[in-house]
Structure formats: C-alpha cells, structure tokens
C-alpha positions in Angstrom: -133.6 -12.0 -143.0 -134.9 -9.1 -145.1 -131.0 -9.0 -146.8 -131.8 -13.1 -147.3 -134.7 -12.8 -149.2 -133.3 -9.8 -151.4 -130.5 -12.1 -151.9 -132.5 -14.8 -153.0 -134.4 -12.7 -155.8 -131.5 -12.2 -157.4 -130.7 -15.8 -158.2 -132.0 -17.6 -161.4 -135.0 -18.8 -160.9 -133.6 -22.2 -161.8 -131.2 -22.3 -159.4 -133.5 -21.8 -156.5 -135.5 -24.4 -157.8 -132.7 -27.0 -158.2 -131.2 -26.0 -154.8 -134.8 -26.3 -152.7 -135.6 -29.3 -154.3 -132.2 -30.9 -153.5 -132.6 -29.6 -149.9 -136.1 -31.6 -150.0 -135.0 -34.3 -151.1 -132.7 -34.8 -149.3 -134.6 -34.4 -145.9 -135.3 -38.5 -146.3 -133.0 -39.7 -148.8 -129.7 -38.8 -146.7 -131.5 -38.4 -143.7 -131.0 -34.6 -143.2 -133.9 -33.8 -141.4 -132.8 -35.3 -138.5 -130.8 -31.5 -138.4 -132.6 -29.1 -140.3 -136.3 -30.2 -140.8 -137.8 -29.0 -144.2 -140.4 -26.5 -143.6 -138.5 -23.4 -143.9 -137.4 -24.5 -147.2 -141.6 -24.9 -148.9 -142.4 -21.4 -146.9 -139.2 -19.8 -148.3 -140.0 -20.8 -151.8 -143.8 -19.8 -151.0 -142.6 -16.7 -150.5 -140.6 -16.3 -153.0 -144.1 -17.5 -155.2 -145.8 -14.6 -153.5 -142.5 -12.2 -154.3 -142.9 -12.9 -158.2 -139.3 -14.8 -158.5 -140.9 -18.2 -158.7 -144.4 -19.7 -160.1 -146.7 -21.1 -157.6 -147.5 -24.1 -160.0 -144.1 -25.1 -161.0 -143.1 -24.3 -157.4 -145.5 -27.0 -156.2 -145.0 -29.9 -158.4 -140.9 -29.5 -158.6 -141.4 -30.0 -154.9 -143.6 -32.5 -154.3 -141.4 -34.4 -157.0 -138.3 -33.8 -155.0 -140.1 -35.3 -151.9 -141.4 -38.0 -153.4 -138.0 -38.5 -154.9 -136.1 -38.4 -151.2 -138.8 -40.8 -149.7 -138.5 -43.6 -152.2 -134.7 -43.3 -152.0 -135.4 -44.2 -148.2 -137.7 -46.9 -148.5 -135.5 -48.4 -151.2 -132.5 -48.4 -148.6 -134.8 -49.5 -145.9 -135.6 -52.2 -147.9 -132.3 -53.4 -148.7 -130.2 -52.8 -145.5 -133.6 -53.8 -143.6 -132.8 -57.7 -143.4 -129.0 -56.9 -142.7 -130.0 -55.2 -139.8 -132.2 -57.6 -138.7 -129.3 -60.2 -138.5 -127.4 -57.9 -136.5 -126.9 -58.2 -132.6 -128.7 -55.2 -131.9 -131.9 -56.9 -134.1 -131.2 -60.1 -132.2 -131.3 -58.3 -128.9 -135.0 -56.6 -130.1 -135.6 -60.5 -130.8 -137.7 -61.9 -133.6 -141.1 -62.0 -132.2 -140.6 -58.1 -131.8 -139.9 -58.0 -135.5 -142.7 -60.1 -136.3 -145.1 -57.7 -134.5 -143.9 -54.8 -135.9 -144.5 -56.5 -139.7 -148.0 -57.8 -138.2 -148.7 -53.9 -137.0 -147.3 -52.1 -140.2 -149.8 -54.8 -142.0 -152.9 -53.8 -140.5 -152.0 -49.8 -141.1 -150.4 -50.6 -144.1 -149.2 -46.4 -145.7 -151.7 -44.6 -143.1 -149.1 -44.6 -140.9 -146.2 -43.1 -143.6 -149.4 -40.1 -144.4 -149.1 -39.5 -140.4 -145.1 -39.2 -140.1 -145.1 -37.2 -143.3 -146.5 -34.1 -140.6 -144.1 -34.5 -138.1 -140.2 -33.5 -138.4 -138.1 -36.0 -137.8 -140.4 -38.9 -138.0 -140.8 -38.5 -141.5 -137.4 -38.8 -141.6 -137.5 -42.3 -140.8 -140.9 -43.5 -141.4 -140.0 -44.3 -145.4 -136.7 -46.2 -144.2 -138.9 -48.1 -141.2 -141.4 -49.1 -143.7 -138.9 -50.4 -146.5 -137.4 -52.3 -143.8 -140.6 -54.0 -142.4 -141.2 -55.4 -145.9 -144.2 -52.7 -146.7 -144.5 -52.8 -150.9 -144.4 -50.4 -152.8 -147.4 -50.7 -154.1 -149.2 -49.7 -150.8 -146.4 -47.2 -149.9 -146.6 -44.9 -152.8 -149.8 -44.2 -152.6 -150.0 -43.2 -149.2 -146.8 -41.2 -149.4 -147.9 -39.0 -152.2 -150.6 -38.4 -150.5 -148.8 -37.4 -147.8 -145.9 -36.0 -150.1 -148.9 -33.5 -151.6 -151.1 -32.4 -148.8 -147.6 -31.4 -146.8 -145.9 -29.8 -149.7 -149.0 -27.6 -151.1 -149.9 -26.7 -147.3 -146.2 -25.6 -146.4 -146.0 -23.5 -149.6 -149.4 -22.1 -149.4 -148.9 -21.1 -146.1 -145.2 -19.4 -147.0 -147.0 -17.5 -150.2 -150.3 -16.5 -148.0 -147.9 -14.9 -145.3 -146.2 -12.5 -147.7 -144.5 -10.3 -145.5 -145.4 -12.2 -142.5 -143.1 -15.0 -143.3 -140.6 -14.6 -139.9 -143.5 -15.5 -138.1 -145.4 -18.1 -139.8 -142.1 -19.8 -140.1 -141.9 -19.7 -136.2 -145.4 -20.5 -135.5 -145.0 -23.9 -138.3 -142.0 -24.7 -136.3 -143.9 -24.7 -132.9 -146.8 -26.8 -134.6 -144.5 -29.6 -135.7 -143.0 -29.8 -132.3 -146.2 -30.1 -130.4 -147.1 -32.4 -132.8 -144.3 -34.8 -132.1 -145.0 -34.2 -128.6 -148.6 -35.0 -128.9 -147.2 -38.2 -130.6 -145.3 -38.8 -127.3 -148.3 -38.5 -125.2 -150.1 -40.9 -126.9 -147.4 -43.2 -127.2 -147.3 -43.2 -122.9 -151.0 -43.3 -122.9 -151.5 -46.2 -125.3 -148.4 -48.0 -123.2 -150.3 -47.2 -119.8 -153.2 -48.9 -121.4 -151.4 -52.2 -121.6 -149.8 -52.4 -118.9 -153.3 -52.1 -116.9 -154.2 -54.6 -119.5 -151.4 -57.1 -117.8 -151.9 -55.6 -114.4 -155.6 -55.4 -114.0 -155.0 -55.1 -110.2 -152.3 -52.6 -110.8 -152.5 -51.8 -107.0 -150.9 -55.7 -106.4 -148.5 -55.0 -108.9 -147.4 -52.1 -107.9 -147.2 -53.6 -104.1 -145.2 -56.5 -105.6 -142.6 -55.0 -107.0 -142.2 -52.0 -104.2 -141.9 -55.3 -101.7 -138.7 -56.7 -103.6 -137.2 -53.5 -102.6 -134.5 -54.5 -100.3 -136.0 -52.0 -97.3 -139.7 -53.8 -97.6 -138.4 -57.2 -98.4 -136.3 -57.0 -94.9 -140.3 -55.8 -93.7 -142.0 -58.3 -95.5 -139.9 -60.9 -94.2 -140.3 -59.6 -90.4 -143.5 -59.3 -90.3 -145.2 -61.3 -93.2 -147.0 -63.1 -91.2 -148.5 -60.7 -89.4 -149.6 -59.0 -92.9 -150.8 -62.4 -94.0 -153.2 -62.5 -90.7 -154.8 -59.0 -91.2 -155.2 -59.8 -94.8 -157.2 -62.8 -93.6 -158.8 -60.9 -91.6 -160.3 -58.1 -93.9 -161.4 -60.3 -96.5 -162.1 -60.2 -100.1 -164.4 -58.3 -100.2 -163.2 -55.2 -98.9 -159.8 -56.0 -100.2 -161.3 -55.4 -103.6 -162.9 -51.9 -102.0 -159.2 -50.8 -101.1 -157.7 -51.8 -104.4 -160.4 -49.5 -106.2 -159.6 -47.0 -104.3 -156.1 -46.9 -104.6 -156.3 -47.5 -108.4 -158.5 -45.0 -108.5 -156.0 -42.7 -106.9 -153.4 -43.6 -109.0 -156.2 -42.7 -112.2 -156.7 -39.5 -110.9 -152.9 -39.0 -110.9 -152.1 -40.3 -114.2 -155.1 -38.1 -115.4 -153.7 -35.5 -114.1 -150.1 -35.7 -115.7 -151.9 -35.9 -118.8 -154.3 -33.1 -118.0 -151.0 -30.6 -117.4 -149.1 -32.4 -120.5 -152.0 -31.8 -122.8 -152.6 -28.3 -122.0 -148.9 -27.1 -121.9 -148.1 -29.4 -125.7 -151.6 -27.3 -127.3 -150.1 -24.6 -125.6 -146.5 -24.0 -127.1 -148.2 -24.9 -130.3 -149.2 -21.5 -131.1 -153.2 -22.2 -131.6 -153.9 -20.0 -129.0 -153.1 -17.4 -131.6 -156.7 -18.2 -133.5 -158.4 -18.4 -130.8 -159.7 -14.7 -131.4 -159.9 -15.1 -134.9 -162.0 -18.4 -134.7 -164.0 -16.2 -132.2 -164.7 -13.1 -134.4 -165.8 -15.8 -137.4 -168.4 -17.9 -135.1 -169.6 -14.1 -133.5 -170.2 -13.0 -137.5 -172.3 -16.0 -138.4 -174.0 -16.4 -134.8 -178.0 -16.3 -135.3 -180.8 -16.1 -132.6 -182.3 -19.4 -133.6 -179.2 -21.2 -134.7 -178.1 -19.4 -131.2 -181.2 -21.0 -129.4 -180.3 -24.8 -131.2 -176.9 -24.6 -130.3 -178.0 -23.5 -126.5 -180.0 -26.7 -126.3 -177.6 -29.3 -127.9 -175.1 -28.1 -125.1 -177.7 -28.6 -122.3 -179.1 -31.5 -123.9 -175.7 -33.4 -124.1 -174.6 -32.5 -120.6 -171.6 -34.3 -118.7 -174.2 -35.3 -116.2 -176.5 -37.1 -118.5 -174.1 -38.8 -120.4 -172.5 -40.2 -117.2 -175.8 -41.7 -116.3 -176.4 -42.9 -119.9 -172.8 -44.8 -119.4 -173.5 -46.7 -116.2 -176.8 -47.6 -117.4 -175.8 -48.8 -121.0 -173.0 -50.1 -118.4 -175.1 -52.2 -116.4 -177.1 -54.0 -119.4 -174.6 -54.6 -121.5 -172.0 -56.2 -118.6 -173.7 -59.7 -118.9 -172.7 -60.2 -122.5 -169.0 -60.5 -121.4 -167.4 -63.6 -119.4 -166.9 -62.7 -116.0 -163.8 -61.5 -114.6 -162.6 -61.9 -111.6 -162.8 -59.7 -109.0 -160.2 -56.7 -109.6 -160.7 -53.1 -110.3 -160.0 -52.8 -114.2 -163.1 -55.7 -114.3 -165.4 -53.2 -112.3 -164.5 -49.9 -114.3 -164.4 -52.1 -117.2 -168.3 -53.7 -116.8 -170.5 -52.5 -114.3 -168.4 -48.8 -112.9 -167.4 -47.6 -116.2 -168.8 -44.4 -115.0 -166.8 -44.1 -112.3 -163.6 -43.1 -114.5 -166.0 -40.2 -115.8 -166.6 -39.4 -112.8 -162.9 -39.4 -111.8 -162.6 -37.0 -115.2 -165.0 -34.4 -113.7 -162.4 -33.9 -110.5 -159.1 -33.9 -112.4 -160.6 -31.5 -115.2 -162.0 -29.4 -112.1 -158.7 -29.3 -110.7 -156.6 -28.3 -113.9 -159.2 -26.0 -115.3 -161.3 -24.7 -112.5 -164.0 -22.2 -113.6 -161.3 -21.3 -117.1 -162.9 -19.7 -120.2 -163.6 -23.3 -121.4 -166.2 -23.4 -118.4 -170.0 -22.3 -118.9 -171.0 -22.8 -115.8 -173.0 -25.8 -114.5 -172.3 -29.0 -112.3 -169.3 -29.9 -114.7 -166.5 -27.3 -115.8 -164.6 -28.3 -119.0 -167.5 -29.9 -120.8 -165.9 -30.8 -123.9 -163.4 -33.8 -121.9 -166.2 -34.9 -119.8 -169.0 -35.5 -123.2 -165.6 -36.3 -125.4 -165.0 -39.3 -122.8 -168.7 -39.9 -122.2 -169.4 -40.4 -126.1 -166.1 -42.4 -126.2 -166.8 -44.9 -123.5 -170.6 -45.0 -124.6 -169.1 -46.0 -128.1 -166.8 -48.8 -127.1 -169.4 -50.3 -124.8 -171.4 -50.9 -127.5 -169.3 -51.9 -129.9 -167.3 -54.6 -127.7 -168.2 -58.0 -129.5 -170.3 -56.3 -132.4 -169.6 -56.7 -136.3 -167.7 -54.4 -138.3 -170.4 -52.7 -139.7 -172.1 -51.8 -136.7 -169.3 -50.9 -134.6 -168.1 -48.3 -137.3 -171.8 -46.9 -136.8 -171.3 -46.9 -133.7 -167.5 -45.0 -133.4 -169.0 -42.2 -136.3 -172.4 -41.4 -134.0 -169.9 -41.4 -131.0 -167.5 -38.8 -133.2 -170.5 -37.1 -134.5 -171.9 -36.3 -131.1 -168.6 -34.9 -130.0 -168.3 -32.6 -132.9 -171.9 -31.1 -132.5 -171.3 -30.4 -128.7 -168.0 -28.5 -128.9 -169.0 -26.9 -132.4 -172.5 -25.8 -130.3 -170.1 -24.1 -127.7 -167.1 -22.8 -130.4 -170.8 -21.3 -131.7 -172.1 -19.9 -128.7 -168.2 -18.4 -127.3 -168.1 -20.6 -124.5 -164.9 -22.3 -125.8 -161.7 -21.4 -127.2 -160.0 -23.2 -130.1 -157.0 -24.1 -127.9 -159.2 -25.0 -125.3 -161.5 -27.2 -126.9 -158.6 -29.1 -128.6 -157.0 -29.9 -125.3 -160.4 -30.9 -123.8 -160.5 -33.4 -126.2 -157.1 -34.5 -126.4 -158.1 -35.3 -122.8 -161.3 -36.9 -123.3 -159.9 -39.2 -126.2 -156.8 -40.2 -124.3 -159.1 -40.9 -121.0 -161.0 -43.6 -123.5 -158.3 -44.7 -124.8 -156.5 -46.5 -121.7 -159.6 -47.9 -120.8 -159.8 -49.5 -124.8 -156.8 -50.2 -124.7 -156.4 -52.1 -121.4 -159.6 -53.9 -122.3 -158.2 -55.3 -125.4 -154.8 -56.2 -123.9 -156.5 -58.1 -121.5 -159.0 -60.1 -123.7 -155.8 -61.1 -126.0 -153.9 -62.3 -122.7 -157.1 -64.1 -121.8 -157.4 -65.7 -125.4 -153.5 -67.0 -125.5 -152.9 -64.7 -128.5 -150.6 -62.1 -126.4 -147.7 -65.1 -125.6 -144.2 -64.8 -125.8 -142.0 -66.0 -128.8 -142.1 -69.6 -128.9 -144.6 -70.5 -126.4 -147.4 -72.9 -127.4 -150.6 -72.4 -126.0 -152.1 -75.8 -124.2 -154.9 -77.5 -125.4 -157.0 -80.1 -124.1 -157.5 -83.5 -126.1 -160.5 -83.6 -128.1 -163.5 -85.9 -126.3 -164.8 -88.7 -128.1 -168.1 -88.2 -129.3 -170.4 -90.9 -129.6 -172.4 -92.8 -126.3 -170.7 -92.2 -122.8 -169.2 -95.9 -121.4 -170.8 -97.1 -118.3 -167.7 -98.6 -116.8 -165.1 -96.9 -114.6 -162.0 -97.3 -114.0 -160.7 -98.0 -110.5 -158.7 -95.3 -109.0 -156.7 -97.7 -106.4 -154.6 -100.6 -107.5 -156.5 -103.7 -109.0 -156.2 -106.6 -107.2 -154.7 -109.3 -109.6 -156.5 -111.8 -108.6 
C-alpha cells in the first residue's frame, strides 16, 4: 500500500482527478459498484488532500460532480428502459398491482429514500435506476440526491484526509460500516415483513397450525382423528382457547425477539463502533459535573423500564375504547388492552441476550435503553392512533426526545457503551415497529384498501331516506286470489 500511494504522488494532479472521478461516476452510471464499491476511491483522494498532491476544495466538488454525474446517467436509463421492462414477462410475473404499489410507495417518500441508498454500497447502485423506472421526476430526484451526493462525498473524503497515515485502517473500518449498514437494512426489511404478516395473521398461532396440518404427516392425523380434536376443542372453549393462543404467540415473540436480539448485536458488532466506545467514554468522563452528574442520575431513575411499563398499560387501558372492537385473538389483546405485555416480553429476551453486560446498571431491568426505547415507542403510537397530523408528530418527537435524554443520561453517567446503546435501541425500535406495523396492516385489511389487483370491494345499496313504509311484504307465496 505504502509503494501505492508513493506511486500515486507521482501522477499529474490532473490525472488522478480525471481517473477518480471517472471511477465515481461510474459506480451508478455503468453499474460498477455492484464490484468495487466507491469508498476507497474519496478516502484515497482524501489522502492524497492531506499528502499535498491534491486540493481539498477542488477534490470535493470534482467529486461530488462526478457522482452527481453517474446518478443521473442511471435514473435517465431507469427511466427509459423502465416501461420496457415493465412489459416484460419477468414484470408481468411481479404483476401490475405490485408495480402500482411500488409507484404509490416511492410517491409518499418521494427522494428520501435515494438520500438513504446513497450510504449503503450496492443499493446506491440501483436506487437512481429503481427511481427513474418508477416514474420519480427529476425535479424531486435531484434534490435529494445531491443531498445525498454531498453529505457522502465530503464525509468519505474528510474522513480519508483526517486519517493521514491511518488510511489502511479507516478504509477497513468504512468498509465494515457500509456492510452492517446493508445488513441493518436487512433486518429491518424482515422486521417490517413480520409486522405484516401478524397484520394478516392476527392469530398467528391458527395460522401457523393451518398450514403445519396440510403437511402430509398431520393431514393423515387430522383426518384420523379430527373429530376427536374437534370434541376437545368443544370442550375447552373460547375462552381459554384464546389463553393458549396468547401463550403460544407469546412464545413465538419471545423467539423472534430473540433472533433479532443476537442479529442486532452481532450487525453493531462487525461494524467497528465498538472501536469509540472508549473514546466516546473518555469525552463524557471530561465533561461529567457533580450536578449535571446528579440530573442525569435522576432522569435515569425517573424514566425507569418499570414505570414506563405501567404508564403503557394504563395509557393502554383508557385509550382501548376509542378503537372498534376486535375480535377475540392475541394481536387484538397486545394491540388494546396487553400492550404491556410485549414489554414485558422485552425485559426477558434482553435479560437473556445481555444478562448483567456493561449496558446494565443494575436494577429490576438490565439493558435499560431497549426496554424505555420500546416503552416511549409504544406510548407514542398509542396515542397517536386516530390523532391529526399535528399532534401525532408531537407526539413521535416527545417519544424520540425521551429516548435521547435517557440513553444520553447513561452515555453521561458510563453506564452505557456506544455500541451498546445503539443496539439497545435498534432493539427497542424494531420491537415497536412490528407491533405498528401489524396494527396498520390490519386496519387497511379491515377497511378493504389492502385487496388484491382487481377485486372490487362490496358495497351495500344506499337506503332511501325519507318516512319508513308501514307495509310489508309477505315472505311466503301470495295467494292469487
């Protein structure tokens, strides 16, 4: 590497620039960041910046120029090939109410979406082609790409001229970032998909039963004894049939929670954060005050797991009449009246997967920051369910701001680590976020707006208004004479 960079300082400093630019630009225009991701390119030219062979200022905007270059390329060829592909068979296969959701979807987040991809490898790759083919304009694209374009490019080169001599290993670190961020992208993908299929299955227990009984080893059992089932079904009732399918989804919760738990904790951990962890330390232990100490102490106790599980069931219990009833099934009870119980749940599987870690401070709960990040979360979407915009948004922010006051107070204090905290929240967030998204998938189903392609939904004929007539009609056959 050393021989590389001595090589490189003997080029014209025009060449480099046409060269890395080129490579840039060519990350999304000819889709060769699918093999060799840009990053090393901005930190090799940010250190060639810090080196004295290139200009810093120059560096950035020749770069961000190329990029922005590259991605409109893409979108262009998106755009045009977009339709083409469409027509194919493999965009009839996907089927045309797929497509329309995807347009419907790229609507709502318009370029935020395009600013997101521009930090992952490989997804921006696509993300300007995906967008020119869902029919996104320009207009709205640009903007959001240069603002993606910028805060990427200046960060990567930054970073490559603020490591100087350390550029091996910021290069490696960067490159460990991007991949647990594609794989924190992943998990969220499964955990926003596990949200609707409780959404369809809110007895996921019966669904799950259904399909292991079409098996052909159960369906020879089912059709043996199915009667016999049938009878001791009768005979346990509803109500405690409901008890056993809470339990069981419960179980299968606390497992899912748990894959997510492990997944979290080993994505944060190949990202490399745990390498700040003692440098965020040190900085909190040079500012750390007795009475800023003292605040911080009482925040923490304050905003306990425990108190914020009781504030959730009873913010729980007032606010489950507003909504229609459900019938009886368990994502209706942890969804109204038991949405502590999932909390609750949380306490166990961040027991089990962290028991008494450095992220613990003692206490009835270990891993505080999942348990208040979920608390907050489910407090905010309780309240928020059937609000207007306004005061749902006030809600969400008080929600966020909690969350950052009680893992900042124990980042303060040193009960947390950076890696640790992040994970802790990842958890927390994603816990919420199969409930909200369950919740949601459900109440479209319920409304008719979550139909298959070219289904109508079936109305009943309008009454007539006006007085009520006083005759009826005969429901047997009128005697004709």
């Amino acid at each position: 590497m050393p021989d590389l960079l001595s090589w490189l300082q003997e080029l014209p400093p025009l060449l480099i620039y046409l060269a890395a630019a080129t490579i840039v630009a060519a990350e999304t225009a000819v889709i060769v960041g699918l093999l060799m991701p840009g990053e090393a390119t901005l930190l090799l030219v940010g250190f060639l910046a810090y080196a004295g062979t290139l200009r810093l200022a120059p560096v950035l905007v020749v770069m961000t120029a190329a990029a922005v270059i590259g991605d409109t390329l893409a979108w262009r060829s998106g755009r045009r090939h977009g339709p083409r592909l469409r027509a194919s068979g493999w965009g009839a296969r996907i089927g045309a109410h797929r497509w329309q959701r995807a347009d419907s979807l790229l609507q709502r987040l318009g370029g935020r979406g395009v600013l997101a991809a521009r930090w992952v490898a490989f997804a921006r790759t696509l993300a300007p082609r995906l967008a020119g083919a869902a029919g996104l304009p320009y207009r709205r694209f640009a903007p959001w790409n240069l603002a993606g374009v910028a805060s990427w490019v200046g960060a990567s080169v930054l970073a490559g001229y603020l490591a100087g001599e350390s550029y091996e290993q910021v290069s490696r670190l960067l490159g460990r970032a991007t991949g647990a961020v594609l794989a924190l992208l992943l998990c969220l993908l499964g955990v926003v998909l596990a949200g609707r299929w409780l959404g369809r299955n809110p007895d996921p227990v019966r669904a799950l039963t259904a399909r292991a009984a079409a098996l052909p080893p159960l369906r020879w059992l089912r059709s043996r004894y199915g009667v016999l089932f049938f009878l001791v079904a009768m005979r346990v009732g509803r109500a405690w049939t409901l008890v056993v399918n809470l339990l069981l989804g419960l179980a299968l919760l606390f497992v899912a929670g748990l894959a997510v738990a492990v997944a979290l904790e080993a994505v944060v951990g190949h990202s490399g954060l745990g390498v700040l962890d003692g440098l965020v330390a040190e900085w909190f232990a040079a500012r750390r005050t007795p009475g800023v100490a003292d605040a911080a102490s009482t925040a923490v106790s304050v905003l306990r797991g425990w108190v914020l599980i009781t504030a959730v069931a009873v913010v729980a219990a007032v606010v489950a009449r507003r909504h229609r009833p459900w019938r009886a099934d368990p994502l209706s009870v942890v969804g109204t009246v038991g949405a502590a119980v999932p909390l609750v749940l949380l306490v166990v599987v961040a027991d089990v997967t962290d028991p008494g870690g450095p992220d613990s401070a003692g206490g009835l709960f270990p891993t505080q920051n999942a348990v208040v990040t979920a608390s907050f979360g489910t407090l905010a979407w309780l309240l928020s369910r059937g609000a207007r915009w306004p005061v749902g948004a006030a809600v969400w922010t008080a929600a966020s701001a909690g969350v950052v006051t009680v893992t900042g107070a124990r980042l303060y204090l040193g009960w947390s680590t950076a890696s640790g905290t992040v994970t802790a929240v990842l958890l927390g967030a994603a816990w919420t976020t199969v409930f909200v998204v369950a919740w949601a998938t459900r109440e479209r189903a319920a409304d008719g707006e979550d139909q298959p392609a070219g289904t109508v939904a079936r109305r009943r004929p309008p009454r007539p208004r006006g007085r009520r007539s006083t005759s009826r009609v005969p429901r047997g056959p009128v005697d004709p004479c």
